[in-house]
C-alpha positions as CSV (number, residue, x, y, z in Angstrom):
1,X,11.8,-23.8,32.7
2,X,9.3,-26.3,31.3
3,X,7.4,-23.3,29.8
4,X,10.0,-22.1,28.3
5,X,10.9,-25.1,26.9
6,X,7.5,-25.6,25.9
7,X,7.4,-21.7,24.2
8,X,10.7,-22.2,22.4
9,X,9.2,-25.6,20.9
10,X,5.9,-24.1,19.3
11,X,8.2,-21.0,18.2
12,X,10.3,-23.8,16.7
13,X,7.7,-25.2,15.0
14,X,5.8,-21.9,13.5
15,X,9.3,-20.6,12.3
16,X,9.9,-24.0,10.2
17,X,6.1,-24.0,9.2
18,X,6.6,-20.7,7.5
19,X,10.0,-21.6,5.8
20,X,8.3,-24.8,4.9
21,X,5.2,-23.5,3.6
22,X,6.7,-20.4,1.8
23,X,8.3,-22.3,-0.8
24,X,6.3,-25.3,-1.4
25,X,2.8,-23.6,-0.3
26,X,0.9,-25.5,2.3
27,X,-0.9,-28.1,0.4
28,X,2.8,-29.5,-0.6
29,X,4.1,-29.2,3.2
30,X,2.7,-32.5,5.3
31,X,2.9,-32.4,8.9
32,X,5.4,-35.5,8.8
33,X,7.9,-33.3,6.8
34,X,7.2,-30.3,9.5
35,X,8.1,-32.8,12.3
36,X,11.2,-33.9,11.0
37,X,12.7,-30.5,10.3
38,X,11.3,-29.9,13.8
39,X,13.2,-32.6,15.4
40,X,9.9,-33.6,17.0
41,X,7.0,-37.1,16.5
42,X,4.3,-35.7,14.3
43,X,2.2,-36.3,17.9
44,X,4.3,-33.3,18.7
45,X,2.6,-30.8,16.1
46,X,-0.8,-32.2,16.4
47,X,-0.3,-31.2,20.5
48,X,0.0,-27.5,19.3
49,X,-2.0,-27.4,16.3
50,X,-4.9,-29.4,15.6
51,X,-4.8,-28.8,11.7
52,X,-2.6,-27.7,9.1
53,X,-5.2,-25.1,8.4
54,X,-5.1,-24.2,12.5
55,X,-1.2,-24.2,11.9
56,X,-1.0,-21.9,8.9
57,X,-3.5,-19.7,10.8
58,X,-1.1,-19.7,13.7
59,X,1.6,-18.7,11.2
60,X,-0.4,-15.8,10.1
61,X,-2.3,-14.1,13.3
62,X,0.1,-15.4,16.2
63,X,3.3,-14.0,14.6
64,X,2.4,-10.4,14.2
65,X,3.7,-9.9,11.0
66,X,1.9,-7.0,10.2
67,X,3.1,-5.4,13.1
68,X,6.7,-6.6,12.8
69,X,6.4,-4.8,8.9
70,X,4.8,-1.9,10.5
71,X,8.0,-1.1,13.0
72,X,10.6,-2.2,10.6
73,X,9.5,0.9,8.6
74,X,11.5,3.5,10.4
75,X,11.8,7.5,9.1
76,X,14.8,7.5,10.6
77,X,16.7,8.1,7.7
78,X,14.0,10.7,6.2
79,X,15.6,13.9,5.8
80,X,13.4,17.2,5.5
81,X,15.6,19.2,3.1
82,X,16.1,16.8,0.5
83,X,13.9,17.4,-2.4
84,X,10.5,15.8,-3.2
85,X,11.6,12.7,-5.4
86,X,14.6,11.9,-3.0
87,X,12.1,11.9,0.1
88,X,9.4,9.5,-1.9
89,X,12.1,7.4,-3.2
90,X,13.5,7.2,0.8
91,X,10.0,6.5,1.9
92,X,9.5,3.5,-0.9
93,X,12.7,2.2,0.2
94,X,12.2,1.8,3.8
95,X,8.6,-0.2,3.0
96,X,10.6,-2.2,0.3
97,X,13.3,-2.8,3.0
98,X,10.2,-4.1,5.2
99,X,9.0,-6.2,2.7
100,X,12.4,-8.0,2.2
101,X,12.2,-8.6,6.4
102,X,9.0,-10.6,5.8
103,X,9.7,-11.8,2.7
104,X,8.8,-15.6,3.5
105,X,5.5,-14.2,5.0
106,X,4.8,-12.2,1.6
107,X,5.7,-15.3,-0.4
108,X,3.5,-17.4,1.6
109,X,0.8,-15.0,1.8
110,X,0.9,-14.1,-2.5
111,X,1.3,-18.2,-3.2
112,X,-2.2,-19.0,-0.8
113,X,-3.7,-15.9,-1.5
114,X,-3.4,-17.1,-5.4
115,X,-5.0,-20.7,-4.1
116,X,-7.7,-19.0,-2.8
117,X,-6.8,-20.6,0.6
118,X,-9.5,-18.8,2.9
119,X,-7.8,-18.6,5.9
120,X,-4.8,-16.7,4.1
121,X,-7.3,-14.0,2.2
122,X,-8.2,-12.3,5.9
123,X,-4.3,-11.6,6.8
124,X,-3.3,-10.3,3.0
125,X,-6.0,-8.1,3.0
126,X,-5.2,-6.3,6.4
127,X,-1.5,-6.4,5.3
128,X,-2.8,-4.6,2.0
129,X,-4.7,-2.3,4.2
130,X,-1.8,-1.8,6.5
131,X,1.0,-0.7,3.7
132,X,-1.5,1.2,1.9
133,X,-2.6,3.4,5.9
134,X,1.1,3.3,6.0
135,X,2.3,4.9,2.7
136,X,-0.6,7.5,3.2
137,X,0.3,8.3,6.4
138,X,4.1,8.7,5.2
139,X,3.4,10.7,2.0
140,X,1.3,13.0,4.3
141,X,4.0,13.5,6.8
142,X,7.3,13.8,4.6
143,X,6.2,14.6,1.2
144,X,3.8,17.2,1.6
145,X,4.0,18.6,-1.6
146,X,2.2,15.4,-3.1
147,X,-1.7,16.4,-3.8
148,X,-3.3,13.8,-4.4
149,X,-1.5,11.3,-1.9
150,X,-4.1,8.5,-2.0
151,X,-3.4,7.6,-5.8
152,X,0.3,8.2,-5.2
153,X,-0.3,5.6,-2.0
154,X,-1.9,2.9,-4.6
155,X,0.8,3.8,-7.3
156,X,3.1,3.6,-4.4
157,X,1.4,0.0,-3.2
158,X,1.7,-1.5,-7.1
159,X,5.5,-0.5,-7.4
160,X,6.0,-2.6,-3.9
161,X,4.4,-5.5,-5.2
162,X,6.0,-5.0,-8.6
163,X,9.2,-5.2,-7.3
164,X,8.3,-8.2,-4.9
165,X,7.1,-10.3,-8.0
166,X,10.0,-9.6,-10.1
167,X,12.5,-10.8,-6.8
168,X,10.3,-13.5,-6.7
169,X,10.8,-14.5,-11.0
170,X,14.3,-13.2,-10.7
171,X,15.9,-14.0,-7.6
172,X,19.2,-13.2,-9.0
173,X,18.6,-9.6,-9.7
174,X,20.1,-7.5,-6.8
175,X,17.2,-6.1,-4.4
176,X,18.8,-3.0,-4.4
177,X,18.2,-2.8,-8.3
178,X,14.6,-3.4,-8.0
179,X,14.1,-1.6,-5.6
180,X,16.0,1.9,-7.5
181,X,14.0,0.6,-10.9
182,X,10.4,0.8,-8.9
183,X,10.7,4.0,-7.1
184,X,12.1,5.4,-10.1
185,X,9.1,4.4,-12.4
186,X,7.1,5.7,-8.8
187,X,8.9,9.4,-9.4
188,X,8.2,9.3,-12.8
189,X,4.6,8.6,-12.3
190,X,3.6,11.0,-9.9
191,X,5.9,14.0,-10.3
């Protein structure tokens, strides 16, 4: 019960670190503010994490967010007979569907990254490498007719983070919009 308790706290914590941190970046976010959308003494965070940079690392490596993207993209809805740019424009949406799941973890990821906040660059860079293993690994398996799948995989890549920026500068324009414009351009590109 205590560990649970315990569990559910640090869980508590990491989840309003990330909110936090994803729109102000983590310089902005102080540990004070953290507690007090926590609910907890400041004493309280310092128990868990012994820095903001141990926090933010914590945020990154202990939440498996690369592996959280990497199951949310599902080929369940892939189907064989439809033509080639209806299958690449299924696959881009499932990864842009991932994407929006970890959107806060993107934003926080693309804002540090962009700092040049070291303990950020190791986790982007396997998240890079993980979409990029995973579009190549799609393109191979449900659109076979692609040649040369490792520059439709960065094309691919660019169209996600395209689309991400633009949600990002216009967070009014429907996700679903972006996300038709970028595979679109995708089709265009390599077919």
């Amino acid at each position: 019960m205590i560990t649970d308790l315990i569990v559910n706290q640090r869980e508590r914590i990491l989840d309003e670190a990330l909110r936090l941190m994803s729109a102000e970046g983590s310089a902005a976010m102080s540990m004070r503010q953290l507690a007090q959308a926590c609910g907890v003494q400041v004493a309280a965070i310092y128990h868990y994490f012994p820095s903001k940079d141990a926090l933010l690392q914590s945020v990154f490596e202990e939440r498996r967010y690369d592996t959280r993207l990497a199951s949310q993209v599902q080929v369940a809805g892939l189907e064989a007979e439809a033509d080639v740019p209806e299958r690449l424009r299924s696959v881009f949406n499932l990864f842009w569907s991932g994407a929006l799941e970890e959107e806060d973890v993107l934003r926080l990821l693309l804002g540090e990254g962009l700092r040049n906040q070291a303990v950020a660059l190791p986790t982007g860079s396997a998240m890079l490498e993980l979409f990029r293993t995973g579009v190549l690994s799609l393109l191979e398996q449900y659109v076979p007719e692609i040649q040369d799948t490792e520059t439709v995989s960065e094309v691919f890549v660019a169209q996600i983070f395209a689309g991400f920026i633009q949600h990002i500068f216009q967070p009014d324009l429907d996700t679903d919009l972006i996300a038709s414009r970028a595979a679109e351009v995708l089709v265009r590109s390599v077919l």
